[in-house]
C-alpha positions in Angstrom: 0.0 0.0 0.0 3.1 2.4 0.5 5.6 3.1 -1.9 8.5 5.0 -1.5 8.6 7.9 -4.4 11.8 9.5 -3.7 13.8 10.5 -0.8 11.3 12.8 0.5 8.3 11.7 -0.7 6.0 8.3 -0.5 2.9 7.2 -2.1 0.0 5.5 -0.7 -1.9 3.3 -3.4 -5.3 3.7 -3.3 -7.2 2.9 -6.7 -9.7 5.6 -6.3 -10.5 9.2 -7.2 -8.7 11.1 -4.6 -9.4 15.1 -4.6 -8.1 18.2 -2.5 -10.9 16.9 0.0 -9.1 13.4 0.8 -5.7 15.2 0.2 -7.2 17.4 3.0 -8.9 14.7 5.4 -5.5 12.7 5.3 -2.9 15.9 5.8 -5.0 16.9 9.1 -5.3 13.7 10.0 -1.2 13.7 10.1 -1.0 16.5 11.3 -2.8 15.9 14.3 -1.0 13.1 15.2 2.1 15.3 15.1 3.9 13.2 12.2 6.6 15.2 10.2 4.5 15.9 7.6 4.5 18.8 5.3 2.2 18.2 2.2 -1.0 15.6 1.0 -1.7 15.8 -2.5 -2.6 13.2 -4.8 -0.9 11.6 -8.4 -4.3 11.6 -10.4 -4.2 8.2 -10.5 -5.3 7.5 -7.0 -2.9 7.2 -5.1 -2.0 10.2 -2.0 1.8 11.2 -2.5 2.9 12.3 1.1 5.6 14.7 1.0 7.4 14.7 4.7 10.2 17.6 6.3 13.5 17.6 4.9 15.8 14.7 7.1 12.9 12.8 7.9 14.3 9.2 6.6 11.1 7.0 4.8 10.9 4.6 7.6 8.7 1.2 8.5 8.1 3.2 11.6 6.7 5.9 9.8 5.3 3.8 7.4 2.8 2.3 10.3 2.7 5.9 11.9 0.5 7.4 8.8 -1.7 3.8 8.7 -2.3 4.4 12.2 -3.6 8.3 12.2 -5.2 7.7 9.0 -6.9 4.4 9.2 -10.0 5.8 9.1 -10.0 7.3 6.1 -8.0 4.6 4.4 -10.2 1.5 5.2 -13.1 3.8 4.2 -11.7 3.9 0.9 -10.2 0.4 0.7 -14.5 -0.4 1.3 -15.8 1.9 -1.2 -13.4 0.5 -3.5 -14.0 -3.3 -2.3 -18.0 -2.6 -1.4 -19.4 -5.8 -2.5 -17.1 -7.8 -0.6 -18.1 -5.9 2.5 -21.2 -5.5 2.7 -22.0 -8.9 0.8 -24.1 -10.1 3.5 -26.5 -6.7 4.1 -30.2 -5.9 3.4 -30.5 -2.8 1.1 -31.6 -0.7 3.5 -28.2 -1.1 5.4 -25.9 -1.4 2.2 -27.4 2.3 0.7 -27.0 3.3 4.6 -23.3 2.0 4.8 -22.7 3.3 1.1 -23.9 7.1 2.2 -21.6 6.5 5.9 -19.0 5.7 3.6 -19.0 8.7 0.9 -19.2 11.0 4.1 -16.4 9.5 6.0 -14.1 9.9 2.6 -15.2 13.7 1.9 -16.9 12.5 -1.2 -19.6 14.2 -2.7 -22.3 12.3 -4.1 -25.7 12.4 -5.5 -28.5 9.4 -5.3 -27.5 7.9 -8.7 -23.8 7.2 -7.1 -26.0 5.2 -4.4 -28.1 3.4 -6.5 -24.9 2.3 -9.0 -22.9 1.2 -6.0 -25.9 -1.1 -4.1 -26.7 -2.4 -7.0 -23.7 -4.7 -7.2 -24.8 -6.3 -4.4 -28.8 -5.9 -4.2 -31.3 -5.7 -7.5 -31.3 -2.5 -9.1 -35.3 -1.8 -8.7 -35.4 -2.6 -5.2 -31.9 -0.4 -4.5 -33.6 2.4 -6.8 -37.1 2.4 -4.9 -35.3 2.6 -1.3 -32.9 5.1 -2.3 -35.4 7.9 -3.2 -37.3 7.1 0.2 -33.9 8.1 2.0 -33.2 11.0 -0.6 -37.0 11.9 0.4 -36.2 11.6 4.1 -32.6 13.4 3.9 -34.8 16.5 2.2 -37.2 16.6 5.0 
């Protein structure tokens, strides 16, 4: 999941659209946990490229640091990415509810239709469609 780009610089692969919202989510994330840390941007390709303060060596140790303060975020994407093997075993109602949980942990935006795509891997699309626009109907109230 980490590899090293250069000396002061590492990626994190991801395999998922990552915006200046996740950039954002992961950097304070570091940065709270006082890591030496001084940028989060992404490569376009989905993958985070952490840039850390000059004479910080790329370390294991640091390495486990970053999964630590951002595990959150990270397995949040690792199950968007991977939803139908996570929620495999869910009713619709909790896989939309778990899909929405998920887009808002992540910073993602999202519209009904992103839902509805997503469940219906797991679920059949009519069913995913008809409870989605109850929750949409409920989220506008």
């Amino acid at each position: 999941m980490f590899k090293i780009r250069d000396e002061n610089s590492f990626f994190i692969l991801i395999d998922m659209p990552l915006y200046e919202t996740q950039c954002q989510k992961l950097y304070d994330l570091l940065e709270q946990a006082n890591l030496p840390i001084e940028d989060v941007t992404h490569d376009r390709y989905g993958s985070f490229v952490v840039v850390v303060e000059e004479g910080v060596q790329l370390s294991q140790d640091l390495f486990e640091s970053v999964w630590e303060a951002g595990e959150d975020l990270l397995n949040a994407l690792n199950f968007l990415n991977n939803f139908s093997d996570v929620a495999d075993e869910t009713t619709v109602e909790e896989a939309i509810e778990y899909c929405i949980w998920l887009h808002n942990q992540i910073g993602y935006e999202f519209d009904i239709s992103d839902i509805i795509e997503t469940v219906s891997y797991l679920h059949d699309e009519t069913e995913v469609r008809e409870v989605a626009i109850g929750y949409k109907l409920a989220l506008a109230a």
